[in-house]
C-alpha positions as CSV (number, residue, x, y, z in Angstrom):
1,X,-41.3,-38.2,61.1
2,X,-40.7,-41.8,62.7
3,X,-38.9,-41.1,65.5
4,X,-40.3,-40.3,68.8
5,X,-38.3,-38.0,70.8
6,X,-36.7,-40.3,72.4
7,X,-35.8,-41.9,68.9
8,X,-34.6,-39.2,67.4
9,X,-32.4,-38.5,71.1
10,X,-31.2,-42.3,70.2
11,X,-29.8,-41.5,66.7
12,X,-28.1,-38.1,67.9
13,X,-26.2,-40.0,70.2
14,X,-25.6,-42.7,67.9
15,X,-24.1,-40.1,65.7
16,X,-21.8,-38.2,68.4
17,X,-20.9,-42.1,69.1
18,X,-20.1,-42.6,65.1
19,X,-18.1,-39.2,65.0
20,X,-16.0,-39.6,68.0
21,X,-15.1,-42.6,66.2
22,X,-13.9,-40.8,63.1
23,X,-16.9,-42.1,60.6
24,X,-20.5,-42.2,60.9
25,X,-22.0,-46.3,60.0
26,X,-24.1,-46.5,57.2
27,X,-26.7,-48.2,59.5
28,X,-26.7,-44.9,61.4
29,X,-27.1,-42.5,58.3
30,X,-29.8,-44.7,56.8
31,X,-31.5,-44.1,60.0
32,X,-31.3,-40.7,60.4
33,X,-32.2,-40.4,56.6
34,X,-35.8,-42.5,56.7
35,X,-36.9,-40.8,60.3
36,X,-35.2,-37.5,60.6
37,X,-35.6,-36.3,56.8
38,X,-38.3,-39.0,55.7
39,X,-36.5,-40.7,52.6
40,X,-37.1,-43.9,51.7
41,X,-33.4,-45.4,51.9
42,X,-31.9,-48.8,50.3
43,X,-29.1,-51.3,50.7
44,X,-26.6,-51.4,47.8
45,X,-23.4,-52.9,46.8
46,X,-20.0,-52.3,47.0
47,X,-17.1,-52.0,45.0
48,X,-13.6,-53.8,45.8
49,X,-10.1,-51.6,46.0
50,X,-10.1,-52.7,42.6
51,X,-12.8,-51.6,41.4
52,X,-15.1,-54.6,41.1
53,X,-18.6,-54.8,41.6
54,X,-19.6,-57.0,44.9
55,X,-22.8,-58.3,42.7
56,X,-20.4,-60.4,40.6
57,X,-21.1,-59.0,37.1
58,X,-18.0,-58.3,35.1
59,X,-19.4,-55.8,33.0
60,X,-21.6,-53.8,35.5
61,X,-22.1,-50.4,34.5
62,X,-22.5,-48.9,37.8
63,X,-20.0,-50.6,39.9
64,X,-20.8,-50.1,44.1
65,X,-23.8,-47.6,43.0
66,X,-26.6,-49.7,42.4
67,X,-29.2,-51.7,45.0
68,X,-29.0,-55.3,46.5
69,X,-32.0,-57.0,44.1
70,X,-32.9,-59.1,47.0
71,X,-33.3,-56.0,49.8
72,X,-36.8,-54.8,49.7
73,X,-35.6,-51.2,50.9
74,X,-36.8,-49.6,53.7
75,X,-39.6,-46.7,53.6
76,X,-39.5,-43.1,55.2
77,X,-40.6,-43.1,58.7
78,X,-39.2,-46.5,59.8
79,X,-37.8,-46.6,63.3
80,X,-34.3,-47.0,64.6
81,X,-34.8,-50.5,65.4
82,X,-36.4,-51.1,62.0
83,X,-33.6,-49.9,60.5
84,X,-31.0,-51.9,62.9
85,X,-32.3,-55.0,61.7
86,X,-32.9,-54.6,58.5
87,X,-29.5,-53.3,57.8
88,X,-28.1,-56.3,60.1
89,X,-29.2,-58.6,56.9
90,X,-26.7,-56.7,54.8
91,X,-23.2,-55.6,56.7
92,X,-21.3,-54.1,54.7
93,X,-24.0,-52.4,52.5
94,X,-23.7,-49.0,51.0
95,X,-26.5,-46.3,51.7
96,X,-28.9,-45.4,48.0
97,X,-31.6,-43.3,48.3
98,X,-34.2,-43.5,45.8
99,X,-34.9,-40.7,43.8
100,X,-38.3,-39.9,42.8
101,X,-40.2,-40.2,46.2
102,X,-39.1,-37.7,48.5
103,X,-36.9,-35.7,45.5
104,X,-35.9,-36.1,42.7
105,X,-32.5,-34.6,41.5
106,X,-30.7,-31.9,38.9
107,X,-27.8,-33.4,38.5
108,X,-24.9,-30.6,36.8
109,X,-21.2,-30.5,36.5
110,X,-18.8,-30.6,40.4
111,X,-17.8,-27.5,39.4
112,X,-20.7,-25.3,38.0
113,X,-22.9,-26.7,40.9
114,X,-20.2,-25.1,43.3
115,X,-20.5,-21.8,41.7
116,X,-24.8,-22.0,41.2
117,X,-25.0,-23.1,44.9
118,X,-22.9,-20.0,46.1
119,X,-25.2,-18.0,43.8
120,X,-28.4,-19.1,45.1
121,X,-27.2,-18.9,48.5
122,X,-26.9,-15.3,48.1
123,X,-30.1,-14.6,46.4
124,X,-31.7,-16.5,49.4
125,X,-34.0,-19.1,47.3
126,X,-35.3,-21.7,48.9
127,X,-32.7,-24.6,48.8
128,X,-32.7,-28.2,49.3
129,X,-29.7,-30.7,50.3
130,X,-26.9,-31.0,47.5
131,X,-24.7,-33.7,47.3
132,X,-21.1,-34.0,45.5
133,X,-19.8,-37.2,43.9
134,X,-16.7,-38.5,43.5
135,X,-17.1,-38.4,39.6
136,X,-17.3,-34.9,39.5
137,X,-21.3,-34.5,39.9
138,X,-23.3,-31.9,42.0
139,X,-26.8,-33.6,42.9
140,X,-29.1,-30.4,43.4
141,X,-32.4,-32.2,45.7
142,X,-35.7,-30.7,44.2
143,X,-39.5,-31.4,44.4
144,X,-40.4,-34.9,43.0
145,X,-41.5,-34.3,39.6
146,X,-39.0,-32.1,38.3
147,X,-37.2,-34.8,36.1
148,X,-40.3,-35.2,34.2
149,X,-41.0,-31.4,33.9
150,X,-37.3,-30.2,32.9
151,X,-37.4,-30.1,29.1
152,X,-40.6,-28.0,29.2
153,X,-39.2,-25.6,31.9
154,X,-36.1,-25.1,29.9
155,X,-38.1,-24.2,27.0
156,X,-40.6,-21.9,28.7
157,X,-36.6,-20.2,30.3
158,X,-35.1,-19.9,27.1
159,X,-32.7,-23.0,27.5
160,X,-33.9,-25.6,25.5
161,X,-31.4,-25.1,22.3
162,X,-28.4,-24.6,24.4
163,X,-25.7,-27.2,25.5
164,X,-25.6,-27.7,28.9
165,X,-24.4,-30.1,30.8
166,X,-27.8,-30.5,33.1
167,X,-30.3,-33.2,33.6
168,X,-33.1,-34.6,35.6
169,X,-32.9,-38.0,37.7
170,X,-36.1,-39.2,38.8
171,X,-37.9,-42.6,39.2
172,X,-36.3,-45.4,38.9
173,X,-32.9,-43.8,39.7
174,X,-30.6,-44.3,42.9
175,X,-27.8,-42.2,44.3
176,X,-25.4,-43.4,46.8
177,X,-25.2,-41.1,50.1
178,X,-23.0,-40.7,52.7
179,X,-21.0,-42.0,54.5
180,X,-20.9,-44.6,51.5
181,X,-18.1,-44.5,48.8
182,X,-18.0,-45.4,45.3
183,X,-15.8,-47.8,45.1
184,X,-12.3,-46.8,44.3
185,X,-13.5,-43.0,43.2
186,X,-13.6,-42.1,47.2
187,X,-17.1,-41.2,49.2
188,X,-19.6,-38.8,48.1
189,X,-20.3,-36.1,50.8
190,X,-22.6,-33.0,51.2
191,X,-22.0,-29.8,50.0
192,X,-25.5,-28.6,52.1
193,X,-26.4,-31.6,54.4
194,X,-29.9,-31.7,55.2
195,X,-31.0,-30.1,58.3
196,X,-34.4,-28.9,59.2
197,X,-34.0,-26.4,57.4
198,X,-33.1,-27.6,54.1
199,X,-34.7,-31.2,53.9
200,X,-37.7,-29.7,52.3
201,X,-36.7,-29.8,48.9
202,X,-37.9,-26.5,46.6
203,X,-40.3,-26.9,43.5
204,X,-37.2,-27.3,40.4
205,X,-38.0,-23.9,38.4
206,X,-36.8,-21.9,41.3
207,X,-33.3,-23.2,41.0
208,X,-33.2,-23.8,37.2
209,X,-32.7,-20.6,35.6
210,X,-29.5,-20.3,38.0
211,X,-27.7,-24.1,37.2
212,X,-28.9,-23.3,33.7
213,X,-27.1,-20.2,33.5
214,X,-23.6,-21.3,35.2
215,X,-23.9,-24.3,33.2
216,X,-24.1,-22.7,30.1
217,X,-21.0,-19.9,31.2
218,X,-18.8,-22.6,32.3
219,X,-19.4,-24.6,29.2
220,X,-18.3,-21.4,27.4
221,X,-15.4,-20.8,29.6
222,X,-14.5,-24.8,29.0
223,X,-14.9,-24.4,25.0
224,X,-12.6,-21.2,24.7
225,X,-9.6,-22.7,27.1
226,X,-10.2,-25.9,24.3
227,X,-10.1,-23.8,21.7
């Protein structure tokens, strides 16, 4: 998408490199991410062992998860060496990807997202990268678009009354990606890595029906151990 062959030779190698070493460099995966899979990818801050925010804010709400306001980001196709330097500005800097311009995301319970991935697997649906936070989140990667659309496909499936612990992410919205951490939770890591295979991401209401149904059994399952 950026890379040349030759690029895309230099970022494998970078990779074997980072792996050999025990941990692939954010510098590497937010090259691989803008000219492998052609996301736009972002610098963002870090949290301390303990938990604080490296922007300086007491009371920040998203602490290690949120961009660098002075990094202007860097877009989908950029080069290895565009990448190299920019990310030389800002050692340390975790990986965010941007949702809502390659993707946006479904974002559903660890757990049910486990269980709806397995299940989609087997029906053989088209599937896109998902992602698993620390926090107990499975980050489903769908056609941009689909945070703005999911109310009216839920009612149009049926789902629009029920509880379920589902919802769109789109512009506006970052997620942190690996190799990056958040904070004292631990890293985030994929549960389907993009390849080229799965970096095209599939249009939302071919996956929705499936996370709206675990959803809604495991939120049934989760009400009757309460109970």
């Amino acid at each position: 998408m950026g890379f040349t062959i030759g690029g895309i030779r230099d970022i494998r190698e970078l990779r074997s490199a980072s792996r050999r070493r025990g941990r692939a460099t954010e510098c590497t995966a937010a090259a691989e991410y803008t000219g492998l899979w052609g996301w736009d990818v972002t610098a963002g801050v870090r949290a301390s062992p303990a938990g604080a925010c490296s922007c300086g804010d007491a009371d920040c709400a998203a602490p290690g998860a949120h961009p660098l306001g002075f990094f202007p980001g860097v877009g989908a196709g950029a080069t290895l060496d565009e990448v190299t330097r920019a990310w030389s500005e800002v050692p340390g800097a975790s990986v965010l990807l941007p949702v809502g311009r390659g993707f946006d995301v479904i974002d559903v319970a660890l757990g049910a997202g486990v269980h709806a991935l397995a299940r989609l697997e087997r029906m053989g649906l088209p599937l896109g990268p998902v992602l698993a936070t620390p926090t107990g989140r499975a980050y489903f990667f769908v056609a941009p678009g689909a945070a703005a659309e999911l109310p009216a496909l839920l009612y149009r499936m049926g789902w629009d009354d029920a509880d379920l612990d589902l919802a769109g992410m789109g512009p506006g919205t970052h997620i942190v990606a690996p190799p990056s951490s958040m904070g004292t939770l631990g890293p985030v890591r994929w549960l389907r890595p993009p390849s080229p295979d799965t970096a095209a991401v599939p249009p939302a209401r071919l996956l929705l029906g499936t996370l709206a149904y675990i959803c809604h059994r495991v939120g049934r399952c989760r009400s009757r151990r309460s109970g």
